[in-house]
Chimera marker file (.cmm) of the C-alpha trace (Angstrom):
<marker_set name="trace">
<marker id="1" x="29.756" y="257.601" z="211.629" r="1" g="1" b="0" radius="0.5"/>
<marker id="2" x="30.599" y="256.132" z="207.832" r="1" g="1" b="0" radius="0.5"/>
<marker id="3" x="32.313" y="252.932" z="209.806" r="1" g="1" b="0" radius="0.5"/>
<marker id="4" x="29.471" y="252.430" z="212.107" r="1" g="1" b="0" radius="0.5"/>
<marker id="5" x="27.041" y="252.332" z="209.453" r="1" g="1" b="0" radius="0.5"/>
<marker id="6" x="29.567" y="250.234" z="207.189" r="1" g="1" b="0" radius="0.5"/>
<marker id="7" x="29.881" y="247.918" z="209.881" r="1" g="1" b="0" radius="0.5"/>
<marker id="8" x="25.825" y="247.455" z="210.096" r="1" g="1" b="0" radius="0.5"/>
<marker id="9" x="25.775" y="247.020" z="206.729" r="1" g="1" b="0" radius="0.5"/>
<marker id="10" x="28.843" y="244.205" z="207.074" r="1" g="1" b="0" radius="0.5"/>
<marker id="11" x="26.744" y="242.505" z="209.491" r="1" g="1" b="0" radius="0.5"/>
<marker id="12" x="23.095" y="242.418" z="207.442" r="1" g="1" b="0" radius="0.5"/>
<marker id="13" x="25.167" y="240.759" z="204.384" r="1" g="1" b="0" radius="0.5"/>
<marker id="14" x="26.728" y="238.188" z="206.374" r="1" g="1" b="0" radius="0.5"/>
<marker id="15" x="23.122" y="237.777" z="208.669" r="1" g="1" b="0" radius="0.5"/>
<marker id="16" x="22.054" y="237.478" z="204.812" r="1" g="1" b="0" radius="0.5"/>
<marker id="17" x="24.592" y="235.311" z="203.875" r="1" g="1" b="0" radius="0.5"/>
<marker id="18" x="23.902" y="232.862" z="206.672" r="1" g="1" b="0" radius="0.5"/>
<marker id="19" x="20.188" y="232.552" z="205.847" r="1" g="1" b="0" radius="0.5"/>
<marker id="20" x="21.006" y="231.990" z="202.362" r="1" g="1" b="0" radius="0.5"/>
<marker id="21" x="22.961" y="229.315" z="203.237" r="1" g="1" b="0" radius="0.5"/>
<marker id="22" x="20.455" y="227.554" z="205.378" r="1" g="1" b="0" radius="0.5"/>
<marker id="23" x="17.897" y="228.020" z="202.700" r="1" g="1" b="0" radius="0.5"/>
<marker id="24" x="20.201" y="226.482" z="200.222" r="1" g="1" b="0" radius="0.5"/>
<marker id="25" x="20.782" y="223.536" z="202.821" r="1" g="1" b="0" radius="0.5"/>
<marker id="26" x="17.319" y="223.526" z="203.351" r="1" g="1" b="0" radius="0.5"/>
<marker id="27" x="16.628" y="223.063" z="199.552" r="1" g="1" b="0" radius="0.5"/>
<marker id="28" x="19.029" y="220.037" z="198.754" r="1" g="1" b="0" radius="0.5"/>
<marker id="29" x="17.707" y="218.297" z="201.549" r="1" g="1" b="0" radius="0.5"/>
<marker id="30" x="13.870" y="219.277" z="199.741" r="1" g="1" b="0" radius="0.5"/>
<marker id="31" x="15.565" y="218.131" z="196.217" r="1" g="1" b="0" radius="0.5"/>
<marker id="32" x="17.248" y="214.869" z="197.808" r="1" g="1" b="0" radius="0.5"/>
<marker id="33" x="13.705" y="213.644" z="199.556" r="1" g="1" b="0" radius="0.5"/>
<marker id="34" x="11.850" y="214.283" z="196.103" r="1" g="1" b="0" radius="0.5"/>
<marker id="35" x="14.833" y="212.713" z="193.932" r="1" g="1" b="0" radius="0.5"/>
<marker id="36" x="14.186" y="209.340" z="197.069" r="1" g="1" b="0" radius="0.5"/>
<marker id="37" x="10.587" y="209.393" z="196.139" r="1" g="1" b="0" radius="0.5"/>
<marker id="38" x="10.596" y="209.496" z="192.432" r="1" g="1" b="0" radius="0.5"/>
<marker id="39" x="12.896" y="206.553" z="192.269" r="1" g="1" b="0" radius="0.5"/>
<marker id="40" x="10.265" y="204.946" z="194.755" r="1" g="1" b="0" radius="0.5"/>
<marker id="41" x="7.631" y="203.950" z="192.136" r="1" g="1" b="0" radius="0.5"/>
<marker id="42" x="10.325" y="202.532" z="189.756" r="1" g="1" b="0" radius="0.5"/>
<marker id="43" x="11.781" y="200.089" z="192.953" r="1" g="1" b="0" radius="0.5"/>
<marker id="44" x="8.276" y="198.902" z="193.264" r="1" g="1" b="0" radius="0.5"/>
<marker id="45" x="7.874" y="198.640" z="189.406" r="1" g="1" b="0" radius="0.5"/>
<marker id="46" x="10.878" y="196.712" z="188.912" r="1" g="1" b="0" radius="0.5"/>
<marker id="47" x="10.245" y="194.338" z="192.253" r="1" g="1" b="0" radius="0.5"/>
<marker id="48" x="6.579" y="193.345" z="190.940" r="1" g="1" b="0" radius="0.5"/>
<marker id="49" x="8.852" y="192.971" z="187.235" r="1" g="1" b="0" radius="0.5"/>
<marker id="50" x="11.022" y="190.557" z="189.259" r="1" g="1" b="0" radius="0.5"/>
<marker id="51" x="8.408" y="188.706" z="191.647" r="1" g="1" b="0" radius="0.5"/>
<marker id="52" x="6.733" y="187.904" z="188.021" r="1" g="1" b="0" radius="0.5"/>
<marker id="53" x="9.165" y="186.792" z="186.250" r="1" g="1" b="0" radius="0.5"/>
<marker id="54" x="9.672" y="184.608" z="188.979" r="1" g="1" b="0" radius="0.5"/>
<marker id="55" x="6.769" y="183.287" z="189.134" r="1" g="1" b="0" radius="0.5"/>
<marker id="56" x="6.306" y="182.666" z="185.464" r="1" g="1" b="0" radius="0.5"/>
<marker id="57" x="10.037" y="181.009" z="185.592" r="1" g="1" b="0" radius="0.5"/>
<marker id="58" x="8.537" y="178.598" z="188.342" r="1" g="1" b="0" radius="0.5"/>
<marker id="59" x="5.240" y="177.811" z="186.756" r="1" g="1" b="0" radius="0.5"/>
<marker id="60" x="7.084" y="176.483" z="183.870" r="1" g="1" b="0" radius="0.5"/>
<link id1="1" id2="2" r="1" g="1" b="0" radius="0.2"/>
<link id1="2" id2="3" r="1" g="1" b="0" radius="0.2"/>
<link id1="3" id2="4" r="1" g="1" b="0" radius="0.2"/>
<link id1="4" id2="5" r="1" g="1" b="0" radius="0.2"/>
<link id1="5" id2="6" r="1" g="1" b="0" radius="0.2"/>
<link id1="6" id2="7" r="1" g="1" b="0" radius="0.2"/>
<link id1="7" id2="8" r="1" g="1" b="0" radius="0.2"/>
<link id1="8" id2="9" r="1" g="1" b="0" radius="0.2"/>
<link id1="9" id2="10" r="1" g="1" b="0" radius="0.2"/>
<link id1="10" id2="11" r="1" g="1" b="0" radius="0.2"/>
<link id1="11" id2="12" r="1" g="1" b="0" radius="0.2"/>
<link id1="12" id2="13" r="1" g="1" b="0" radius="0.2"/>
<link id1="13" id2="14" r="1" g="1" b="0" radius="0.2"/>
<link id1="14" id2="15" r="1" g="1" b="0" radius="0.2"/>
<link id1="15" id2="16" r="1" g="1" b="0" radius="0.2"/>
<link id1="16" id2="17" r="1" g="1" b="0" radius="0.2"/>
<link id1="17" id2="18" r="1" g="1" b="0" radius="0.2"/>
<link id1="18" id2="19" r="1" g="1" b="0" radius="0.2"/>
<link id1="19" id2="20" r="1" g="1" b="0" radius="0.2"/>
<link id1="20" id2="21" r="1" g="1" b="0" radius="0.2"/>
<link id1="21" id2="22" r="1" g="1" b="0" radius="0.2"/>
<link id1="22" id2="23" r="1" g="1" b="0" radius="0.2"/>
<link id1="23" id2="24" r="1" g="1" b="0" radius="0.2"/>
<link id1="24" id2="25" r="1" g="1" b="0" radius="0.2"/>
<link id1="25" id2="26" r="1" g="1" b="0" radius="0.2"/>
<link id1="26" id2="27" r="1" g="1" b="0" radius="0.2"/>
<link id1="27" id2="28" r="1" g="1" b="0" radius="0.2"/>
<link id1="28" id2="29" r="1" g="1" b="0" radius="0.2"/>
<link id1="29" id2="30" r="1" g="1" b="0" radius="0.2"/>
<link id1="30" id2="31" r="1" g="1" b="0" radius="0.2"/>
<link id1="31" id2="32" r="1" g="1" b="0" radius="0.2"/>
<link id1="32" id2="33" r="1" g="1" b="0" radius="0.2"/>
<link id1="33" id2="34" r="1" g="1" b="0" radius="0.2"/>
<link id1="34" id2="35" r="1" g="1" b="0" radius="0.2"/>
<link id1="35" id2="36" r="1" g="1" b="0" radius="0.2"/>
<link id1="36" id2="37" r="1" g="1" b="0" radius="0.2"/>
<link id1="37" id2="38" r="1" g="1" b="0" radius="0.2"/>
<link id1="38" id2="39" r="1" g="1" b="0" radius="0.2"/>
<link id1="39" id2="40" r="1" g="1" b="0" radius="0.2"/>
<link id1="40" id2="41" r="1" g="1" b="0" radius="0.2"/>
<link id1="41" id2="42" r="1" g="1" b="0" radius="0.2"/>
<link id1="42" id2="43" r="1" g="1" b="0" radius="0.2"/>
<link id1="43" id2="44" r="1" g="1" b="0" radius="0.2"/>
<link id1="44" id2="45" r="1" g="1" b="0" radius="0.2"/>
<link id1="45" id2="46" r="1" g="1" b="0" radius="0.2"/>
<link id1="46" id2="47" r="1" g="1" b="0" radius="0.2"/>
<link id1="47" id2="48" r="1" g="1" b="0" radius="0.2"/>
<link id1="48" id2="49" r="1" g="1" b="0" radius="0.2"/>
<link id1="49" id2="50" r="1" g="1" b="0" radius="0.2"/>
<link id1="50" id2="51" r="1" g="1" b="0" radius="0.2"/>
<link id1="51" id2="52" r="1" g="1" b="0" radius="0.2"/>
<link id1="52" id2="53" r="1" g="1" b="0" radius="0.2"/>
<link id1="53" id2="54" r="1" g="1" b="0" radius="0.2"/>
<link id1="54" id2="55" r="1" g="1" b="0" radius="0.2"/>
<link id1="55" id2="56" r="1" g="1" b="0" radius="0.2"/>
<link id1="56" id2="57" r="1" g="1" b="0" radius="0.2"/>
<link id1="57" id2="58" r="1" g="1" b="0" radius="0.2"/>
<link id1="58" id2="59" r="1" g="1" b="0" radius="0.2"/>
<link id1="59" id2="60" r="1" g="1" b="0" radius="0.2"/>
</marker_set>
């Protein structure tokens, strides 16, 4: 009886253990999209830095 219910108990940690992981996978790939989209406006500002410069350079 003790071992049966042990062994229940075994399995809900690791059915726990398993959806914690996926969360945590889940997560980074959350944190790795937001970390591709903040760095998004700072291409764009340094491109329009660059195309200006540019064109200042050839207006000269």
């Amino acid at each position: 009886m003790l071992l049966d219910q042990l062994s229940a108990i075994s399995y809900q940690l690791s059915a726990i253990s398993y959806q914690l992981s996926a969360i945590s996978y889940q997560l980074s790939a959350i944190s790795y999209q937001l970390s591709v989209i903040s760095h998004q406006p700072m291409r764009y500002a340094h491109a329009t830095r660059t195309a200006i410069s540019y064109q200042l350079t050839t207006d000269c």
